[in-house]
N, C-alpha and C positions, 0 to 999 in steps of 0.2 A: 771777389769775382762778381760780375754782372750779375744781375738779374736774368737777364733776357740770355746771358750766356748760360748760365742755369738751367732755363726753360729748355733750350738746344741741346743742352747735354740730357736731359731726360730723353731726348726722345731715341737717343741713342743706350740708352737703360747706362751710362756711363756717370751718374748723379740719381742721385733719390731725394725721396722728401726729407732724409735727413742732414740732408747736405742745403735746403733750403735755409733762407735768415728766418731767426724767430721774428715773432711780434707780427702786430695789426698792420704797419706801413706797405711790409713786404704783402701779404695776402691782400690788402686795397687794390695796391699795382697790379698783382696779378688778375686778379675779379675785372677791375679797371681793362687790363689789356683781352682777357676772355671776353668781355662785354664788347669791345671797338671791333674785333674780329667776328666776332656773331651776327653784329653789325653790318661788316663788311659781305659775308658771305649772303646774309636777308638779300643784301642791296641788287646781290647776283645772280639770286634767284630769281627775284622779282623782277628785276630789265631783264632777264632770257624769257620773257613768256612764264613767269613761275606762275605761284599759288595768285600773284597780282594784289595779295593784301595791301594794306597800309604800312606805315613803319609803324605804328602803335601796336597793329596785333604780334607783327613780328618782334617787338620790343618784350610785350608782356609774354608770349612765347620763350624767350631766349631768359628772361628774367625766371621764369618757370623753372627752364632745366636748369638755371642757377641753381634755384631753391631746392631741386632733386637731390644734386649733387652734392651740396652742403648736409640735407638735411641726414639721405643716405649713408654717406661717409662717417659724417661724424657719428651718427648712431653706430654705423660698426665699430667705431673706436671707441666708444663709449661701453657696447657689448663686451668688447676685449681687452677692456679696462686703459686703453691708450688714450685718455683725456688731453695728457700732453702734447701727443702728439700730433693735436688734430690741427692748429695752425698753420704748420709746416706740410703736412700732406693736403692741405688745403689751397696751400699756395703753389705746391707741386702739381695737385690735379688742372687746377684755372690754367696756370703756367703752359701745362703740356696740352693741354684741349686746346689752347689756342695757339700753339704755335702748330699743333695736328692742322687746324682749320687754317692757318697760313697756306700749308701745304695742299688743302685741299682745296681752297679757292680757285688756281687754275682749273682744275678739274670740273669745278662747280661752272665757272666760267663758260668751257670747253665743251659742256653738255650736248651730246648730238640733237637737233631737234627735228630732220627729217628736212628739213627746207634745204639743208646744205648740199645735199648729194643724191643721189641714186641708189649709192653706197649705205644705206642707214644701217643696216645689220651688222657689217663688219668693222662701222663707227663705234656705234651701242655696245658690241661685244666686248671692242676694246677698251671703250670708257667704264662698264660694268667689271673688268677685269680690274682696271687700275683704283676702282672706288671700295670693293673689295679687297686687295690688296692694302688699301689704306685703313680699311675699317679693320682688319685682322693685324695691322701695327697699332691700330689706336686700342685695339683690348691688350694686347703686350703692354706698351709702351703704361696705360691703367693698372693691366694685372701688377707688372711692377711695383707702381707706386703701392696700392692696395698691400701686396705681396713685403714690401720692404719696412711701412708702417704698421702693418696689425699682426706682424713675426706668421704669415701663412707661407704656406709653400708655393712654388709657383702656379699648379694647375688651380692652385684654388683662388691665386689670384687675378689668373684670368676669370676663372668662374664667378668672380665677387663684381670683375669690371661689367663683365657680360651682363651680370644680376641688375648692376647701373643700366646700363644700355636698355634693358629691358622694361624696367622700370622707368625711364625716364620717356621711353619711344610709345609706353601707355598714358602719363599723362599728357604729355604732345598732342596725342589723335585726339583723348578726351579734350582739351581746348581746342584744339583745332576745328572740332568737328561743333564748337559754340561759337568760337569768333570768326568759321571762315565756311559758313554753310554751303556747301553745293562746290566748292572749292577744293576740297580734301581728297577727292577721288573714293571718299566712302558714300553709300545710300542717305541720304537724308529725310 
């Protein structure tokens, strides 16, 4: 079976990390395809009026939450004595983050910016609903993976995704607020 058909089937929680190929090649392509999509979605924030950076901050940005994810994950499998299995849920989490970020590209696209209508509140409400909704399948569609490689139950493997997110939305601000001063929307 595909790769990329893989990737699909996670996000339907219909495949897990165990159903992933072992080895290096698989987890490259997958990292490989999370990195082109991160890419893709930088490119969309920044032509809509985004943050306006460069592609280098956004590059070492997106390289960042690589580094989160990897370094995160594998340390809980590590805690949980799943060494083994950290390749394969490795190449599940890249896999499923970027085919989430496929998905959420229109959206990112789509972003109301107030220029288009009269209408901005009941744009924003329902763009905020549908990015919401998408962030609350991407902690599932995580908890899963998390939930199926480190033998937890499922509320803890949303709680473990979440822990990601959380963790990964602190280093962010922290570089964000180095490489992109006055940018960020926080006090400088």
């Amino acid at each position: 079976m595909s790769l990329i058909r893989l990737f699909f089937q996670l996000l339907f929680l219909r495949a897990g990390p165990e159903d992933m190929p072992s080895g290096q090649q698989p987890l490259l392509i997958a990292l490989g395809f999370y990195l082109v999509v991160g890419v893709l979605l930088d490119l969309a924030v920044t032509s809509e009026g985004g943050l306006g950076h460069g592609m280098g901050a956004g590059l070492l940005l997106l390289a960042a939450d690589a580094l989160v994810l990897v370094g995160y994950s594998a340390g809980l499998a590590l805690l949980r004595n799943h060494r083994a299995r950290v390749p394969q849920m490795l190449t599940a989490l890249f896999g499923a983050t970027a085919m989430l970020g496929l998905v959420a590209w229109p959206l990112v696209v789509m972003q109301p910016t107030g220029a288009e209508s009269a209408d901005i509140d009941t744009q924003l409400g329902l763009w905020s609903m549908l990015m919401i909704a998408l962030f609350a399948w991407n902690l599932v569609v995580l908890g899963q993976i998390y939930r199926r490689t480190l033998d937890f139950g499922a509320a803890i493997g949303v709680l473990t995704a979440l822990g990601y997110f959380i963790l990964s939305s602190l280093v962010y601000m922290g570089l964000a607020v180095q490489l992109l001063p006055g940018e960020t929307g926080l006090p400088t």
